[in-house]
VMD Tcl script that draws the C-alpha trace (Angstrom):
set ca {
  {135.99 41.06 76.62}
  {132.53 40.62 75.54}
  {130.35 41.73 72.27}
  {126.76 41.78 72.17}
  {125.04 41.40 68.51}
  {121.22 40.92 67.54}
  {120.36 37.45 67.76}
  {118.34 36.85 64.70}
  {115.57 34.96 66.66}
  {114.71 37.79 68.44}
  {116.93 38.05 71.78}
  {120.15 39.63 72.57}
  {123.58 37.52 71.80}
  {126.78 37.09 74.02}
  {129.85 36.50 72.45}
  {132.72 36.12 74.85}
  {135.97 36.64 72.84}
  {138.65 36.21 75.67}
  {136.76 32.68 75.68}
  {139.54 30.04 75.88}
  {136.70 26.93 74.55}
  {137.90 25.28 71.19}
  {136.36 25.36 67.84}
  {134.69 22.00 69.01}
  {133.03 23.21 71.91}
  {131.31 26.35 69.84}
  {129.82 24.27 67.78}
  {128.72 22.61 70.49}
  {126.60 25.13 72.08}
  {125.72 26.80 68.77}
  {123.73 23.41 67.95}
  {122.31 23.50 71.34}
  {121.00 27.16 70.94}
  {119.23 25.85 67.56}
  {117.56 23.60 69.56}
  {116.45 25.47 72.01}
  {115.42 28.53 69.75}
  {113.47 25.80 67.16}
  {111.54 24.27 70.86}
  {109.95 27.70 70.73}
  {106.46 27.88 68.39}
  {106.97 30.80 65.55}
  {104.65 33.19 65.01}
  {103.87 34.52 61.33}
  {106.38 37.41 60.92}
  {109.07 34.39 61.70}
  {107.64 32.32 59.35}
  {107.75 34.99 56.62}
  {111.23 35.43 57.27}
  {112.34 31.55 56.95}
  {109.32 30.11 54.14}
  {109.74 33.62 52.11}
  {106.56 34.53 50.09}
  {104.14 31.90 50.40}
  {102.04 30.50 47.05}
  {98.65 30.99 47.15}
  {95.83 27.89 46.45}
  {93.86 28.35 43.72}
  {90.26 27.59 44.25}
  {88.15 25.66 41.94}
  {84.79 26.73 40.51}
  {81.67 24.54 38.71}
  {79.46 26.92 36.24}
  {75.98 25.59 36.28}
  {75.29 27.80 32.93}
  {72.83 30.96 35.11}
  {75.15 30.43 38.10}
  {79.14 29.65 39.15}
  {79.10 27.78 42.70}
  {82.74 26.85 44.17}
  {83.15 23.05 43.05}
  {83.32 22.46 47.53}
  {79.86 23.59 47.63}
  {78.34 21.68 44.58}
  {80.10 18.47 45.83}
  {78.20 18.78 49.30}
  {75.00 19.53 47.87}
  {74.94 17.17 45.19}
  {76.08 14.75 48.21}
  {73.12 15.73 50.68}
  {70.49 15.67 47.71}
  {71.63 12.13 46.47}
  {71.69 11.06 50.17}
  {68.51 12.17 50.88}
  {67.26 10.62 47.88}
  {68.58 7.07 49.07}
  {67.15 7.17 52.59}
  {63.58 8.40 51.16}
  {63.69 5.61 48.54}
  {64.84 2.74 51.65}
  {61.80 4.44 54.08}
  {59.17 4.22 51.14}
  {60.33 0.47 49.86}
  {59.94 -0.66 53.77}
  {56.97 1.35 54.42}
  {55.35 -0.50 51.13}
  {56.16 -4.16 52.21}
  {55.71 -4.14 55.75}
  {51.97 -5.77 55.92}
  {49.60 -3.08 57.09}
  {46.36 -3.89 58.88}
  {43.39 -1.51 57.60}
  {40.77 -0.66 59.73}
  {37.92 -2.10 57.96}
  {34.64 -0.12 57.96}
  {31.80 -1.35 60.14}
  {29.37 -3.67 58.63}
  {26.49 -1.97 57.42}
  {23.32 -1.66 59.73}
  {19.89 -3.52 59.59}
  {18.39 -0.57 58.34}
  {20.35 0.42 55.52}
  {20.85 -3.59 54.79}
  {16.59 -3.77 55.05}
  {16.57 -0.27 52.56}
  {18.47 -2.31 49.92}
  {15.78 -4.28 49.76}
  {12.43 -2.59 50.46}
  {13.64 -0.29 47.31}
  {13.79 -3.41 44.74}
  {9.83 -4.43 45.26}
  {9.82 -1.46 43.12}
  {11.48 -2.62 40.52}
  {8.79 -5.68 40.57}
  {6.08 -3.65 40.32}
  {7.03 -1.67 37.13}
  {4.61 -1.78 34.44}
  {5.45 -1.22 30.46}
  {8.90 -1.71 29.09}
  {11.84 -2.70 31.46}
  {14.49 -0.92 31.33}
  {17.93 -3.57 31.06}
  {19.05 -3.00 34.76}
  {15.82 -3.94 36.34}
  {17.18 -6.60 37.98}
  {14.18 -8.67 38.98}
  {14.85 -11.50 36.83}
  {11.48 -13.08 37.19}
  {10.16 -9.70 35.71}
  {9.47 -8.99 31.93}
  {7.75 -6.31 29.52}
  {4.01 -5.98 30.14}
  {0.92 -4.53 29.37}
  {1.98 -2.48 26.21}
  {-1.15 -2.10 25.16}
  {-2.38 0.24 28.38}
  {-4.79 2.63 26.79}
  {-4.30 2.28 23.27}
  {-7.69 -0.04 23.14}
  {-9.68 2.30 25.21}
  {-13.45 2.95 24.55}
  {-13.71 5.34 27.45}
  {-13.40 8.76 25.40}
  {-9.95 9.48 26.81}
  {-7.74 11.95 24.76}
  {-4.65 9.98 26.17}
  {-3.68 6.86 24.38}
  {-0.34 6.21 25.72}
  {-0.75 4.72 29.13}
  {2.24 2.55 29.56}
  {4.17 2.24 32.52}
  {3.73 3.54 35.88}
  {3.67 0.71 38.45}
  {1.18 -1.87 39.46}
  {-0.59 -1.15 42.84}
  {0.27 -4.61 44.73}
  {-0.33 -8.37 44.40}
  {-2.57 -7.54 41.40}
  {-2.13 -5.39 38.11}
  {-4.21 -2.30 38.81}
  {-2.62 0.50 38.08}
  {-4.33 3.04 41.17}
  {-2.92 6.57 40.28}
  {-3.98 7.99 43.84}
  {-1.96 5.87 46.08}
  {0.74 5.65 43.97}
  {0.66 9.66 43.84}
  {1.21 9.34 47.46}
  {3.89 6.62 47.16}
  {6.31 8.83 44.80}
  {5.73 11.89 46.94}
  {6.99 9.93 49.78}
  {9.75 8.85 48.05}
  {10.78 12.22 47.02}
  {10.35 13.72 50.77}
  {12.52 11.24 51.61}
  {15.38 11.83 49.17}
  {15.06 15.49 49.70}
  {15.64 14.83 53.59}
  {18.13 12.18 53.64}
  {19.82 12.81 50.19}
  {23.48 12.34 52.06}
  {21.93 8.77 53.59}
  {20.87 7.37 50.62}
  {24.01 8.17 48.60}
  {26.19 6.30 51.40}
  {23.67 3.58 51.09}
  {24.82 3.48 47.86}
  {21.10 3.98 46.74}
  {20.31 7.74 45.24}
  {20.66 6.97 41.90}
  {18.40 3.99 42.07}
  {15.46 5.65 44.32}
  {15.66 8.98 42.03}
  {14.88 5.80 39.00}
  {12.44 5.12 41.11}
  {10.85 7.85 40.99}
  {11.32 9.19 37.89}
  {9.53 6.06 36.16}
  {6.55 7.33 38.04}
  {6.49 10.99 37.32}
  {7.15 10.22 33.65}
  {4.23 8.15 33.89}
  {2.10 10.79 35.57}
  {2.67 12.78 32.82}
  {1.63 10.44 30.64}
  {-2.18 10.66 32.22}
  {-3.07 14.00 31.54}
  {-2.11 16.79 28.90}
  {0.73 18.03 30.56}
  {2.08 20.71 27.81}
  {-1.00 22.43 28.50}
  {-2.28 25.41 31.28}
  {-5.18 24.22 31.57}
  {-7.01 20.49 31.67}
  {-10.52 18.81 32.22}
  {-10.04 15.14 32.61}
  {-7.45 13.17 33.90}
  {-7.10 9.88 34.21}
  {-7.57 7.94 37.52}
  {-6.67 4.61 36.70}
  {-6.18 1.78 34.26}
  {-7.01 -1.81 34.82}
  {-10.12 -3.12 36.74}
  {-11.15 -5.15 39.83}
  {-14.71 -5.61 39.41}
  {-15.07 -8.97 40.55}
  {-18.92 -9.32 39.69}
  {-18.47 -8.41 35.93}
  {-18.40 -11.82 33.91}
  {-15.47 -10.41 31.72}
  {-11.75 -11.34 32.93}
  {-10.06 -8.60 34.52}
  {-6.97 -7.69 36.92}
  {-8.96 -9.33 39.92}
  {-10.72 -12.37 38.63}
  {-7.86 -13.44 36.77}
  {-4.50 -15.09 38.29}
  {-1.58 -14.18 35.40}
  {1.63 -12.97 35.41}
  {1.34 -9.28 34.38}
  {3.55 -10.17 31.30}
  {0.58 -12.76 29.98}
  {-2.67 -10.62 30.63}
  {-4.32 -10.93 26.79}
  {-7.50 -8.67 28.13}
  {-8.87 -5.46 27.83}
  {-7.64 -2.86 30.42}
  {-10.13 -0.22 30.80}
  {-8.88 3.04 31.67}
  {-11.11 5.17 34.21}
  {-11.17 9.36 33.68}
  {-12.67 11.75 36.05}
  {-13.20 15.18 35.57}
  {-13.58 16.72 39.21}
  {-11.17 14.49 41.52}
  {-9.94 17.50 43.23}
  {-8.02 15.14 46.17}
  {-6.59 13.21 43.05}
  {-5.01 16.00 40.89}
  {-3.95 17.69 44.25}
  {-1.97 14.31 45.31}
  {-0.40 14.18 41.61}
  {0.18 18.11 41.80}
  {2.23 16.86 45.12}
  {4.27 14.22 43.50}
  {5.70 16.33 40.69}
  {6.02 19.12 42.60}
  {7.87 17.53 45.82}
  {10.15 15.30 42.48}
  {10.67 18.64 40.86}
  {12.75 19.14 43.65}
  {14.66 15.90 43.60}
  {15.47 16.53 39.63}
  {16.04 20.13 40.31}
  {19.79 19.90 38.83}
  {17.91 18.56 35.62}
  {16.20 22.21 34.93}
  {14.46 21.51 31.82}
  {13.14 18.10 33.34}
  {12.42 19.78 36.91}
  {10.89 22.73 35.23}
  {8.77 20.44 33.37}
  {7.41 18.77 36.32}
  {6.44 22.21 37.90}
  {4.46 23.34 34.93}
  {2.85 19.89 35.69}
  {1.79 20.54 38.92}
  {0.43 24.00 38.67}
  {-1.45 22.42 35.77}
  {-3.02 19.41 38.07}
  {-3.28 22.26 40.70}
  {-5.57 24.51 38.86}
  {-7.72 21.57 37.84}
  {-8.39 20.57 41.19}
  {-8.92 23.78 42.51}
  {-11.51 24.80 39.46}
  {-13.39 21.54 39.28}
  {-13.85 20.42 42.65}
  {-14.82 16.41 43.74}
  {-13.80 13.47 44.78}
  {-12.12 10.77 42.41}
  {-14.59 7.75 44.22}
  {-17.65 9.63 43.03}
  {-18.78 7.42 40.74}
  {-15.94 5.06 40.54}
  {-16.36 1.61 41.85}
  {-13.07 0.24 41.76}
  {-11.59 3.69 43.55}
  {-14.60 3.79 46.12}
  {-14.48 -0.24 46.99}
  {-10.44 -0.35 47.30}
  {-8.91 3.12 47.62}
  {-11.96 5.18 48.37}
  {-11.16 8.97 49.85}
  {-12.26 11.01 52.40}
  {-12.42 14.18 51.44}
  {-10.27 16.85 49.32}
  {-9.15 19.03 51.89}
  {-6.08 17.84 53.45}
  {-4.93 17.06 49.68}
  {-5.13 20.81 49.38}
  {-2.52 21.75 52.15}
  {-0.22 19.12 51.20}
  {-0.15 20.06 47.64}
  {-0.20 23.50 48.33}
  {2.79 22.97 50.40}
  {4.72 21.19 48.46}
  {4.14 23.19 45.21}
  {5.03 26.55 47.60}
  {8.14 24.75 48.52}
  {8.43 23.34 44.51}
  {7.80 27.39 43.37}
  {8.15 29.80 45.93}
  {5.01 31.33 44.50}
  {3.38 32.67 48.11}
  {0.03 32.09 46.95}
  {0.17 28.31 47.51}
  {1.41 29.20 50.88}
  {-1.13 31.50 51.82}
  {-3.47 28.66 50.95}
  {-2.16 25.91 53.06}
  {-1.99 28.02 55.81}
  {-5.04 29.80 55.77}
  {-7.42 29.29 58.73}
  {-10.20 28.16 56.85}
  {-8.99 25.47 54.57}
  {-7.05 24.19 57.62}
  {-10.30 23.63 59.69}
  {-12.14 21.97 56.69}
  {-8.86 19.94 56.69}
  {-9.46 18.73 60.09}
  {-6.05 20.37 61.92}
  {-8.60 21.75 64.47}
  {-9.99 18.92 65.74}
  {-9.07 15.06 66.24}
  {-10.94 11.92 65.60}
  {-9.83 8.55 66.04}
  {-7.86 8.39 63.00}
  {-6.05 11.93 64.02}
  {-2.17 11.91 63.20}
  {-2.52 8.56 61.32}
  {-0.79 9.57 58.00}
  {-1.73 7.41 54.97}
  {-2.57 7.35 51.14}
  {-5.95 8.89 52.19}
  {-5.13 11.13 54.91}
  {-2.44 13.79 54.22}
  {-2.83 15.92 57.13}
  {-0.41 14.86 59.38}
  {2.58 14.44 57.22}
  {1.33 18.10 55.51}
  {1.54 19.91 59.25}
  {4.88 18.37 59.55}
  {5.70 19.69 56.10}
  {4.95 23.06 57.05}
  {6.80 22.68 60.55}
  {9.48 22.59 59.24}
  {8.89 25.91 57.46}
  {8.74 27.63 60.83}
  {11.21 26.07 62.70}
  {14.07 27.14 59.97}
  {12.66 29.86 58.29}
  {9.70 31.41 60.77}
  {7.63 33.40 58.02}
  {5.90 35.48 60.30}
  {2.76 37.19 59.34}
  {0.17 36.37 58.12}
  {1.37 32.40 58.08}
  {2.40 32.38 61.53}
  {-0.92 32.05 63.67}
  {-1.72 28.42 61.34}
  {1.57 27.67 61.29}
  {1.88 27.63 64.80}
  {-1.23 25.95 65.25}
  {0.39 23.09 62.70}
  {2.96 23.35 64.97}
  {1.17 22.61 68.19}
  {-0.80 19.53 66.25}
  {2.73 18.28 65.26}
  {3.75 18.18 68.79}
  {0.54 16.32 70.10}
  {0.84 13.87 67.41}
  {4.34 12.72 68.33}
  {3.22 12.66 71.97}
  {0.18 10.34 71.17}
  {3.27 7.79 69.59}
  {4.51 7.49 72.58}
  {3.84 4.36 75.05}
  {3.17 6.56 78.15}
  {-0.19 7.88 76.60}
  {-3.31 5.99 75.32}
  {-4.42 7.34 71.91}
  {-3.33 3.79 70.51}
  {-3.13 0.38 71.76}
  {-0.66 -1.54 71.37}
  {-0.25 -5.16 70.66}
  {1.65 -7.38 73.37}
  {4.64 -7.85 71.12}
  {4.62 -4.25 70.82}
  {3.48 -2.73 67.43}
  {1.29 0.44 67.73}
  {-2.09 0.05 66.73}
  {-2.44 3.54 64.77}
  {-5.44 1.58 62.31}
  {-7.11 0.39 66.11}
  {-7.01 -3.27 65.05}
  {-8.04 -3.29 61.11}
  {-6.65 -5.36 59.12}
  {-3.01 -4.59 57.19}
  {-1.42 -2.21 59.99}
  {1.82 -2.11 58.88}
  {2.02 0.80 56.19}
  {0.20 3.22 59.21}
  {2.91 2.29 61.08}
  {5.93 3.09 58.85}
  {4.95 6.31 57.88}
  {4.67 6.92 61.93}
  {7.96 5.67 62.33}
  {9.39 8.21 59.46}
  {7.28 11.28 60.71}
  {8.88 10.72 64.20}
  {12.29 10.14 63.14}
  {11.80 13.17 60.96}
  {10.65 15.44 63.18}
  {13.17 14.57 65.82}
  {16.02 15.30 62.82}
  {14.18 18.51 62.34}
  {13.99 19.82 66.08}
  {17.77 18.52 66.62}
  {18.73 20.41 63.52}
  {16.92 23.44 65.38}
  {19.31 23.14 68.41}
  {16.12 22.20 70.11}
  {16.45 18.96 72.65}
  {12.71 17.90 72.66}
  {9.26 18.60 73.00}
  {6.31 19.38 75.53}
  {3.92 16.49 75.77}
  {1.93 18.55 78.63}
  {3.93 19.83 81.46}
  {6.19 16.82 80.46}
  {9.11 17.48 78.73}
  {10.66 14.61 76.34}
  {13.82 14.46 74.28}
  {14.15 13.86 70.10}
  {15.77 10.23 71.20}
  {12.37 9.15 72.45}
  {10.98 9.73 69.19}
  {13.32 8.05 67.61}
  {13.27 5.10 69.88}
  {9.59 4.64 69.17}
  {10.72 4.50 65.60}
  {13.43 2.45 66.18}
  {11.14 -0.22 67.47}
  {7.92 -0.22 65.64}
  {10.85 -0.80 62.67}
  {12.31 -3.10 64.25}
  {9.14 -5.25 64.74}
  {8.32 -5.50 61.20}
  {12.43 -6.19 60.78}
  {11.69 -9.26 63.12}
  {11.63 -8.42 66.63}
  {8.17 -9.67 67.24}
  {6.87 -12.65 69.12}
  {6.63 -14.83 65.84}
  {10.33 -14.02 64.92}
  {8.77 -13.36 61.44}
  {10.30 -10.38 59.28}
  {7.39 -9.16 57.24}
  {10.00 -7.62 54.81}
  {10.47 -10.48 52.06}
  {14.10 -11.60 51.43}
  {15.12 -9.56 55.10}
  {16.68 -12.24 57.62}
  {15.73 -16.23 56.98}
  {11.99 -16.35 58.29}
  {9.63 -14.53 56.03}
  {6.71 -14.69 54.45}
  {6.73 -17.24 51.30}
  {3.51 -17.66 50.43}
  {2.94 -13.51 49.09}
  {-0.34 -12.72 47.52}
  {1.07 -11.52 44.39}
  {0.58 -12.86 40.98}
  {4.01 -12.21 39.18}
  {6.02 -14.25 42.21}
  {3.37 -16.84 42.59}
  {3.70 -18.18 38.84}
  {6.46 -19.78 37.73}
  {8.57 -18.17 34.65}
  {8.55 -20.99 32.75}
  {7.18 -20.35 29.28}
  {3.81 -21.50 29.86}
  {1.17 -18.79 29.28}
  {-1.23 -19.93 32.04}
  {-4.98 -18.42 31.43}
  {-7.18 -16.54 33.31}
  {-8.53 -19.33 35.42}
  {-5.67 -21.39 34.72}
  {-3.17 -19.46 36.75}
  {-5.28 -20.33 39.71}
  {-3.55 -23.56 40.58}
  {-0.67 -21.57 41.44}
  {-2.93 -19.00 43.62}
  {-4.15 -22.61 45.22}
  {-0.77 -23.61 45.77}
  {0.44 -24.69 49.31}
  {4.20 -24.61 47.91}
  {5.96 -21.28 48.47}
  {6.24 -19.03 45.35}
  {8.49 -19.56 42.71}
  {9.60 -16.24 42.42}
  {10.61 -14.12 45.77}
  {9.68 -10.82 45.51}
  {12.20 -9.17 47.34}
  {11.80 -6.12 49.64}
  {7.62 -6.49 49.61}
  {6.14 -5.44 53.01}
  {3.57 -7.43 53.45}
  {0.11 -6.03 55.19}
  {1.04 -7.41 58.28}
  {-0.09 -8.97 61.72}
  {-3.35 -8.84 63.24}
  {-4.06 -7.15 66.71}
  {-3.16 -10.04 68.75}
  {0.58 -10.55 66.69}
  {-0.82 -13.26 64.61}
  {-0.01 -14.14 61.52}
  {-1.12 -16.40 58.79}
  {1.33 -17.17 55.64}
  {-1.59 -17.30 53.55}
  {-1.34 -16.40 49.61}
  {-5.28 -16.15 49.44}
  {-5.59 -14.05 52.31}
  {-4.38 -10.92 51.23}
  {-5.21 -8.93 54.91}
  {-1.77 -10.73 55.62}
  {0.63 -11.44 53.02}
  {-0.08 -8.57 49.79}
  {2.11 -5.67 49.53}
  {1.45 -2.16 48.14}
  {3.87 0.56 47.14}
  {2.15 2.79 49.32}
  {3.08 0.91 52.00}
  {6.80 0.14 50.82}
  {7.64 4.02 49.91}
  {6.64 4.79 53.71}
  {8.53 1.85 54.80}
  {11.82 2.86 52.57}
  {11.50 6.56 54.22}
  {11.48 5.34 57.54}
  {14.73 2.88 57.13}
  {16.77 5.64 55.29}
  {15.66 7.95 58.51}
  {17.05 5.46 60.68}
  {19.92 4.31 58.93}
  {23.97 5.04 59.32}
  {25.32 7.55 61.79}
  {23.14 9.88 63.10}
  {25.84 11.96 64.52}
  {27.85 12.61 61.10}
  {24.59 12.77 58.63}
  {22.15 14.82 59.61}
  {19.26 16.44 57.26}
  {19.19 18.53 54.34}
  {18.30 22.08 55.89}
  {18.29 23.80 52.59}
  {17.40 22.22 49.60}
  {13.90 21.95 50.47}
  {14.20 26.24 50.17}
  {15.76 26.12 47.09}
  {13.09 28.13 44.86}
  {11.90 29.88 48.01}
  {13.18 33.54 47.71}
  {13.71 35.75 51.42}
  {11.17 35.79 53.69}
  {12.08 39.04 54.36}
  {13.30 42.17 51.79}
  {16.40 42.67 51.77}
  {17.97 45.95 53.65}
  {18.75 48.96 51.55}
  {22.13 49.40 51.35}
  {22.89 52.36 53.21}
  {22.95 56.45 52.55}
  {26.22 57.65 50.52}
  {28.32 60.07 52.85}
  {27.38 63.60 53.24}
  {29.41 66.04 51.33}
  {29.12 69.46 52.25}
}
mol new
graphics top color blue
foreach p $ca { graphics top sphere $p radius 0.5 }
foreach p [lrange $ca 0 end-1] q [lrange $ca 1 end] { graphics top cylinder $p $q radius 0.2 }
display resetview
């Protein structure tokens, strides 16, 4: 007899109950069944039944005052963030003390090493009170006295400062007119070049002591002048009385009378000075009440040389034996275009282009001192001047038929710098012969080498790759190599090995005709005629005047390092502000710094009106 009964782990039970087995041997298999019913995994519901209700596990929370996180979370965060932290802190300790090797910047070029020093002659030649940062330690105050003795009739009185011409004190206001508005050209180009140079601030000194001198020399408050004065000092060496020639003293000694020189119808004078505030105005233009000041200047100067026309020399010994002019004419386009450029007025624009004024300036016909740019001769660097105007801005009528001509004149000028045409010798060593052998050849040469350095900047800045020279056509990096080496002559590549830029390499000149450097500082007032000892001297000067271009080589490459021959060894600032825009051309990367397109056009309003704006939408 069997029963069957519900086994509680799910499966039917057998109980046989005619079984004959003892108590012993149930047991038995009853203990055998447990095992083989606990070998079996349980699912919940089985679980349930055996554990009963199970207790549930509280979780755990962290408030953080605007927000409750579970503590889990908070832990692993905090964790990550504090882990972070640590492996941050061990990257930025070994990234501190592992050595690092820095690329260091290239070593500054000859040019920009050569425009550190061509800019301090200036600070030699100052006239008046030094300022405390001079830095020409040979240097003192001087010649305090400039106009305040003078029997001449001049309204003016206060005549100190400026800057002393070259080797001598003469204080000639028409090339150093021209020698400030080269500066300022320069800066206005090549801003970016001179401020890596590490140099803006001390060539916008520069030429700032000279404009605030030039304003000094005529009423400048006023619309409307009649005399202005030319220059102060004299170098009349048959006079008995002692004067800036006949003597030999340091400028800081001279115990004479200075006479100042007026003129009152030096038309290429005032036009030159008219340039040089206008063309600064420019350079100070940040400094409005200063820059405005300048322009009033200029259209002052400007209306003075256009109402009382003639030359400065007329008349003037001194100005006629050492700095004698032309004519008027090419003074007129270049201040014309520098004060359009300074105003934006299109009356001084309509001047300097018009036909008329440009034939009298000789841009029609050629001569052999044609494209030879100098304190005289303005043309040239005036037709580049208003090149530029075309090439960026293209005015159109009526300007365009003169500027184009300008144009054209540009273009034959840099092709008669080149070596494969025969306007100019050349000496065998190389140096262009733009003066055709005269003495002193290098300041001719160095405003060359800027004008063709410029006017390659300008084209490349015109996405144009060169010129016509002819049915020949020749890229911007000719031009500049012709620079490049005429610069590079005076720098030392000649056949004498002789840098004619004092203090640039170790062989240069020693022996410069120039009074302040040739007498030693050493509290001895040396008289007129006393001081000539040192002029005598066969011992280098005391005093190295550094950054003086000397005149130069003569048309065979020879040299003498002579201080009494001044066709070879005495510098002017004429010739150093040329030289100083040419090395700041040349200088650092051409590919990175390029010219200033756009100051230049600052005050110059649209060439053409603007559109009106267009018709409001028809409503019916």
């Amino acid at each position: 007899m069997s029963m069957y009964g519900r086994d509680p782990w799910g499966g039917p039970l057998e109980i046989n109950t005619a079984d004959s087995a003892t108590d012993d041997d149930r047991s038995r298999n009853l203990n055998e069944l447990d095992r083989a019913a606990l070998s079996r995994p349980l699912d919940e519901t089985q679980q349930s039944w055996l554990l009963g209700p199970g207790e549930q596990k509280k979780k755990r929370y962290v408030d953080l005052g605007c927000i409750i996180v579970s503590r889990k979370i908070f832990i692993w965060t905090v964790g990550t963030i504090l882990a972070a932290a640590f492996i941050v802190g061990i990257i930025t300790v070994i990234v501190k003390n592992v050595p690092r090797h820095h690329k260091r910047p290239p070593p500054p070029d000859n040019y920009t090493i050569a425009l550190h020093k061509a800019l301090m002659f200036f600070n030699a030649q100052k006239s008046g009170k030094l300022p405390r940062h001079n830095n020409v330690s040979w240097r003192g105050n001087s010649c305090l006295n400039d106009g305040k003795s003078d029997k001449s009739g001049a309204v003016l009185k206060d005549l100190v400062g400026g800057y002393y011409d070259a080797g001598d004190s003469i204080k000639f206001h028409f090339p150093k007119a021209f020698a400030m508005t080269m500066l300022s050209w320069s800066v206005i180009e090549y801003s970016a070049k001179y401020e890596a140079a590490g140099e803006l601030n001390h060539v916008k000194d520069i030429i700032k002591w000279g404009t605030d001198y030039f304003l000094k020399t005529f009423n400048s408050t006023s619309d409307t002048i009649s005399q202005l004065v030319a220059q102060v000092g004299s170098g009349d060496t048959s006079s008995t009385d002692p004067n800036d020639h006949s003597c030999w003293m340091r400028p800081e000694d001279i115990d004479y009378q200075r006479p100042v020189t007026v003129c009152s119808s030096c038309s290429d004078l005032a036009a030159e000075m008219a340039a040089a505030l206008a063309s600064a105005s420019i350079v100070f233009k940040d400094n409005k009440v200063y820059s405005k000041k300048l322009v009033h200047g200029a259209e002052t100067l400007w209306k003075f040389a256009r109402n009382q026309r003639g030359s400065y020399t007329a008349g003037a010994v001194d100005a006629a034996t050492f700095y004698n002019s032309s004519m008027y004419w090419d003074e007129f386009v270049w201040g014309g275009a520098w004060l359009y450029y300074a105003t934006g007025n299109q009356s001084y624009l309509y001047l300097a282009s018009h036909p008329t004024l440009a034939k009298h300036a000789g841009a029609f016909w050629g001569g052999p001192d044609y494209g030879v740019l100098s304190w005289d001769n303005k043309l040239t660097g005036a037709q580049v001047l208003l090149t530029r105007l075309r090439l960026f801005l293209s005015p159109g009528y009526p300007y365009e038929q003169t500027l184009k001509t300008y144009h054209n004149q540009t273009s034959i000028v840099m092709c008669s710098y080149l070596p494969y045409f025969t306007s100019f010798n050349r000496t065998r060593g190389g140096l262009i012969q733009l003066n055709h052998g005269r003495p002193q050849p290098l300041q001719y040469v160095a405003n060359a080498a800027f004008l063709a350095t410029l006017f390659s900047d300008y084209l490349d800045a015109a996405d144009t790759p060169g010129w016509y020279c002819g049915p020949n056509f020749y890229s911007t990096d000719v031009l500049r190599k012709f620079a490049e080496t005429q610069i590079d002559y005076i720098l030392g590549k000649n056949p004498r090995r002789m840098s004619y830029l004092v203090g640039f390499g170790n062989h240069y000149p020693k022996h410069v005709h120039h009074r302040g450097a040739s007498i030693p500082k050493n509290k001895i007032k040396y008289s007129c005629k006393g001081g000539y000892k040192w002029r005598d001297s066969k011992k280098p000067n005391p005093n190295t005047v550094i950054g003086a271009m000397v005149a130069g080589p003569d048309k065979h490459d020879g040299f003498h390092d002579v201080r009494t021959n001044y066709n070879y060894t005495e510098p002017t600032i004429a010739g150093n502000a040329g030289l100083v825009a040419a090395l700041v051309a040349l200088s650092g990367d051409r590919t990175t710094t390029k010219i200033d397109k756009n100051t230049i056009f600052s005050a110059v309003p649209p060439m053409f009106p603007t559109p009106p704006p267009p018709p409001a939408p028809w409503k019916p």
